[in-house]
C-alpha positions as CSV (number, residue, x, y, z in Angstrom):
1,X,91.3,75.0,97.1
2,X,93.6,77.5,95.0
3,X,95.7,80.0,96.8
4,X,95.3,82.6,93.9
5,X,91.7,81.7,93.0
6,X,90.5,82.5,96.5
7,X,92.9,85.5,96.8
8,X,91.4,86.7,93.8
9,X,87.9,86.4,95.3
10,X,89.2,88.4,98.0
11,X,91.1,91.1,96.4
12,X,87.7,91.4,93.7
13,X,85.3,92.2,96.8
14,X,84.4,95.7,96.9
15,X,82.1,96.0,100.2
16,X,84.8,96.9,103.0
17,X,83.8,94.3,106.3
18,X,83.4,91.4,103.3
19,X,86.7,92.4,102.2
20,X,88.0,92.5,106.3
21,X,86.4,89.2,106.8
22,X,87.7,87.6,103.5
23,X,91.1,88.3,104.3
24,X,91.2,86.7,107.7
25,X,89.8,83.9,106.7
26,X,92.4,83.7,103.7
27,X,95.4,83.8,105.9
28,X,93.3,81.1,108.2
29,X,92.5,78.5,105.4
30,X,95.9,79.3,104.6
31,X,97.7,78.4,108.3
32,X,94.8,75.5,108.2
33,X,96.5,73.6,104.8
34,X,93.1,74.2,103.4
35,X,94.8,76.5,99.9
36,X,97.7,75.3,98.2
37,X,99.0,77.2,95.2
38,X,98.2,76.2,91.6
39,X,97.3,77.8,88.3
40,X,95.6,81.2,88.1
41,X,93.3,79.7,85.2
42,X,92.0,83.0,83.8
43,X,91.1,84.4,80.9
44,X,91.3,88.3,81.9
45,X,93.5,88.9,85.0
46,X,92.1,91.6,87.3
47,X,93.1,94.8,87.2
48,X,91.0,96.9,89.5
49,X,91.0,95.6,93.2
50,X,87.4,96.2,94.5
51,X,86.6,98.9,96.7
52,X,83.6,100.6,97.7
53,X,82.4,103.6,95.8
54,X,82.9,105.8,98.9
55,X,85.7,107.7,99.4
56,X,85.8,109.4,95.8
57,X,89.2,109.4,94.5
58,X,90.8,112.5,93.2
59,X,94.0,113.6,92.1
60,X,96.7,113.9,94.4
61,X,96.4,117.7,93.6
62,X,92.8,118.1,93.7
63,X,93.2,116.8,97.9
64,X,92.7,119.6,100.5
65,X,95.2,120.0,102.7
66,X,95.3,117.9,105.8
67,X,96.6,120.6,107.8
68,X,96.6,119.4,111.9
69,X,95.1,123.1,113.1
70,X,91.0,122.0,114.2
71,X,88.8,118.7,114.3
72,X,88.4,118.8,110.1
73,X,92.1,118.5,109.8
74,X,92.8,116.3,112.3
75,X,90.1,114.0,110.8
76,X,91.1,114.8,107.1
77,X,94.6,113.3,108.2
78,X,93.4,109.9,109.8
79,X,91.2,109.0,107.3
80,X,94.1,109.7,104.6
81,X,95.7,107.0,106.8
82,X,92.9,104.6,106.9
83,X,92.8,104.7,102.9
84,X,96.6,104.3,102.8
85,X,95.7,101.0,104.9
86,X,93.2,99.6,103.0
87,X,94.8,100.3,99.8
88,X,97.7,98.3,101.8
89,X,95.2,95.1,102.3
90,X,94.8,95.3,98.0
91,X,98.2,95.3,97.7
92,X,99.1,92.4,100.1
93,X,96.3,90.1,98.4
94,X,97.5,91.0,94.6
95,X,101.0,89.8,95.8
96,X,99.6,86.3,96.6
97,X,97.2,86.4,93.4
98,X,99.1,88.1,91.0
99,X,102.4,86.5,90.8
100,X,102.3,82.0,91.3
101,X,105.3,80.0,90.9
102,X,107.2,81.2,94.2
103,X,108.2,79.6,97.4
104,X,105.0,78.6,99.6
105,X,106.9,81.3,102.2
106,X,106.4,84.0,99.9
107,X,102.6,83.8,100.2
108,X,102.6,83.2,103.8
109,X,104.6,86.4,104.2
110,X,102.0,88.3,102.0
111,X,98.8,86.9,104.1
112,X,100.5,87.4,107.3
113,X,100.9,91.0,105.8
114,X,97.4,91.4,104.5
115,X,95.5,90.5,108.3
116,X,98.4,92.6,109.5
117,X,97.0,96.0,107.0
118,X,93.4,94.6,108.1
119,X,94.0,95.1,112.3
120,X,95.4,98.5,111.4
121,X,92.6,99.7,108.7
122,X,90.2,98.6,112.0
123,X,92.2,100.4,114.7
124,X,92.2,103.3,112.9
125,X,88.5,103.8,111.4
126,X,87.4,103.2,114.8
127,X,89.5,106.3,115.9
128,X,88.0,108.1,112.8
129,X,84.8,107.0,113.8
130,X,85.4,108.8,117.7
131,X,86.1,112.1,115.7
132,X,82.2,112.0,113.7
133,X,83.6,110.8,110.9
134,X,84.3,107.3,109.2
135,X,85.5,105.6,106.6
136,X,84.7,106.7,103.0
137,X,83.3,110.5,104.5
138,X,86.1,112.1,103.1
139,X,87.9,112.0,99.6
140,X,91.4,110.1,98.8
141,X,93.8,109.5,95.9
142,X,94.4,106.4,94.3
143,X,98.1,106.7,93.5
144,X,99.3,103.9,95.0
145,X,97.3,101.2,93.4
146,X,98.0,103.2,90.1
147,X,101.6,102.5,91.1
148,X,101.4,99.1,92.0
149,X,99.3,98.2,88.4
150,X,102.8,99.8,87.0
151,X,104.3,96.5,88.6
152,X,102.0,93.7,87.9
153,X,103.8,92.3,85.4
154,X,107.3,91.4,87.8
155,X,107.1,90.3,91.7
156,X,110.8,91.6,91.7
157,X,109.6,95.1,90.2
158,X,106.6,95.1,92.8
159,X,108.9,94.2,95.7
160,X,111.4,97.3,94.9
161,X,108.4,99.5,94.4
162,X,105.3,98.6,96.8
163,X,107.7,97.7,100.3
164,X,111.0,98.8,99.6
165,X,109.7,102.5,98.3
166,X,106.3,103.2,99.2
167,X,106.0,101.1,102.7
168,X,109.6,102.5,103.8
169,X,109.3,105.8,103.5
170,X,106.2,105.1,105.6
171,X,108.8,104.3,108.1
172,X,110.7,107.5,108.0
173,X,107.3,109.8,108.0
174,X,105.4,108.1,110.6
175,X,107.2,109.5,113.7
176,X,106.6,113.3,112.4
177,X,103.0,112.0,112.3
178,X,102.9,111.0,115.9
179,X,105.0,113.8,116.9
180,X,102.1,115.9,115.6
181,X,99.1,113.7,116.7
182,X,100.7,114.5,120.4
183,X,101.1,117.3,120.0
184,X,97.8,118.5,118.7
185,X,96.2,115.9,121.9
186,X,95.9,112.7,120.3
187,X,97.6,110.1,122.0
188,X,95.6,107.5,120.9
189,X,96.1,108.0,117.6
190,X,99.7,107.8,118.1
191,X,99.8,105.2,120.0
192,X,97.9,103.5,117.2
193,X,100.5,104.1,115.0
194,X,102.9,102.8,117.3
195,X,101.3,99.3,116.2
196,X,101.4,100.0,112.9
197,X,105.1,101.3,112.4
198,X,105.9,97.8,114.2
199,X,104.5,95.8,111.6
200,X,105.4,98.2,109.1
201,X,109.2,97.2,109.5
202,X,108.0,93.3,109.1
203,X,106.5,94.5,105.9
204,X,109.3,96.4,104.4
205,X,111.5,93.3,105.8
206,X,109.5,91.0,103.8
207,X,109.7,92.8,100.7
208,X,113.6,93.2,100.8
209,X,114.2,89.7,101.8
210,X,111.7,88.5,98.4
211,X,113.4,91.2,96.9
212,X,117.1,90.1,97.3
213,X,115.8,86.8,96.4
214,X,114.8,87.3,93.1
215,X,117.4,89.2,92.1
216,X,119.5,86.2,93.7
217,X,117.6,83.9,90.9
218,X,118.3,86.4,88.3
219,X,122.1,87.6,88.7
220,X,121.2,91.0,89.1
221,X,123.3,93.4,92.1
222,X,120.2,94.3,94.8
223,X,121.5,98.0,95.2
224,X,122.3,98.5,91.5
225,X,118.7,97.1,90.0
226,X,117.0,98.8,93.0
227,X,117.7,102.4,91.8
228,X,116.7,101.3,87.8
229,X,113.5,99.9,89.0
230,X,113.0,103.1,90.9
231,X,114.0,104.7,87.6
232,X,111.4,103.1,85.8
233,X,108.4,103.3,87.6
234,X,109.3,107.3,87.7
235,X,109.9,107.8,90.9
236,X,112.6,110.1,92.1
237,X,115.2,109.1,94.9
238,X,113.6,109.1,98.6
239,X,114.9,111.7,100.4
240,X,115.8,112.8,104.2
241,X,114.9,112.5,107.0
242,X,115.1,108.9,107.3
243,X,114.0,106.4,110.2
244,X,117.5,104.7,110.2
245,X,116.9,102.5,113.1
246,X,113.5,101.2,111.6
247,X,115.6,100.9,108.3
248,X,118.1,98.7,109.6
249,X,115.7,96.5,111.6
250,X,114.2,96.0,107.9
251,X,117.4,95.1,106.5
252,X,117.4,98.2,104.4
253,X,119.8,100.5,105.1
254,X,120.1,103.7,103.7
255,X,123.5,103.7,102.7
256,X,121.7,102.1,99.4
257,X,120.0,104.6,99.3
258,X,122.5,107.0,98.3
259,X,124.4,104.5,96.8
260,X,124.7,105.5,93.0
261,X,122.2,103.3,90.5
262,X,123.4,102.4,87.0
263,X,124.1,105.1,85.0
C-alpha cells in the first residue's frame, strides 16, 4: 500500500479517536513492511488537515488569557496544550504525505513522531478531562498549521520552520510551564510534560538532522539558510531564555542562534 496515500487518509480524517487510531496503525503497517513509498497520484493536494469542528479557532488575539490564578485558567492553559499537540499529529503526518522522494528513514522518523504527538494529545485530554473540561470545550488558534501551509512547498523550509523553530522553543518554554503547574498544585500535569519535553528533543533532533541533510544535498551553510528561511516565513529571531541543555541534546545549539543570517 502507498505511504503517502494512507498518510493522506489519515491526516484528511477530521473526527479526533479516528484520527488517534489512524495514526497508530500508520506507524504499525509501517514497522510491519505493509506501506512503501510511491507516487502521491493527485489531482488537488490537501491543504486543510481535518479536524473536528470543536474547538473554534480564533485569532491569536481574540484568545483570553490563560492566566494560572483559578480552575478556568488552569484549564484554559492545558487544553491550549492539547490543541498544540494535536495540531502536532497534522504536522507529523503532512511530513510523510506532503513531501515523497526522501530516504525511507525520513518517514520512519515522522511516524515515530506522529504516535509520539498522539500518546501526549491522550495524556493530556485525560488530565483536561479530571478538571471538567475536555477536548474542543474551549477555543484555540490555528497559527501553526497556517505556518506550516507557508512551508508545503519545501521539506527543507518545513524542517527550519515546524522543529527547528516552533517545536524548539517548545523546549525552552516548557520548564516555566511546569514550574507554574507545581506551583499552582499540579504535579500531574507536570509530570505529564516531563514525557512530552522528552520526546520533544527527539522531535527537534529529527528535524535538524533532515534539516542538515538537505541543505547537505543542496550546498547551502545550515546556520546561514536557517536565519533566511526564518526570514521568509516572517518570523522574528527566538529569543531568551533558552533550554540549552535540551538544545544541545537536539543537536541545536544556540550559538546558531545568534549567529548572524545573510545579510
Amino acid at each position: 500500500m502507498n505511504l503517502h496515500i494512507a498518510a493522506r487518509a489519515a491526516l484528511a480524517e477530521a473526527d479526533v479517536e479516528a484520527k488517534l487510531a489512524a495514526t497508530d496503525r500508520l506507524r504499525a503497517d509501517w514497522q510491519a513492511g505493509l506501506l512503501a513509498p510511491g507516487p502521491q497520484d493527485e489531482a488537488q493536494p490537501l491543504t486543510e488537515a481535518g479536524r473536528p469542528k470543536r474547538p473554534e479557532l480564533l485569532p491569536q488575539k481574540a484568545m483570553p488569557r490563560r492566566d494560572l490564578n483559578g480552575p478556568a485558567g488552569h484549564a484554559a492553559l492545558i487544553h491550549a496544550l492539547c490543541h498544540i499537540e494535536f495540531t502536532a499529529i497534522n504536522l507529523a503526518l503532512d511530513a510523510v504525505y506532503r513531501f515523497p522522494g526522501l530516504p525511507d528513514t525520513f518517514y520512519a522518523d515522522w511516524l515515530k513522531v506522529a504516535a509520539e504527538e498522539v500518546l501526549h494529545f491522550r495524556l493530556l485530554r485525560e488530565h483536561l478531562r479530571t478538571l471538567g473540561r475536555d477536548y474542543g470545550d474551549l477555543p484555540a488558534h490555528g497559527g501553526l498549521w497556517e505556518t506550516a501551509l507557508l512551508t508545503a512547498h519545501d521539506p527543507l523550509a518545513r524542517m527550519a520552520v515546524i522543529p527547528r523553530y516552533f517545536e524548539a522553543r517548545g523546549l525552552d518554554v516548557t520548564p516555566g510551564i511546569q514550574a507554574k503547574l507545581r506551583g499552582y498544585g499540579d504535579p500531574a500535569g507536570a509530570g505529564i510534560l516531563d514525557i512530552v519535553l522528552r520526546d520533544e528533543i527527539g522531535h527537534v533532533a529529527a528535524g535538524d538532522r533532515w534539516f542538515r541533510y538537505l541543505c547537505g544535498q543542496r550546498g547551502l551553510e545550515p546556520v546561514a539558510e536557517w536565519h533566511r528561511q526564518i526570514d521568509a516565513a516572517g518570523l522574528p529571531a527566538p529569543r531568551g531564555p533558552f533550554n540549552e541543555a535540551a538544545r544541545a541534546q537536539a543537536g541545536f545549539p544556540i550559538g546558531e542562534i545568534s549567529a548572524h543570517g545573510p545579510g
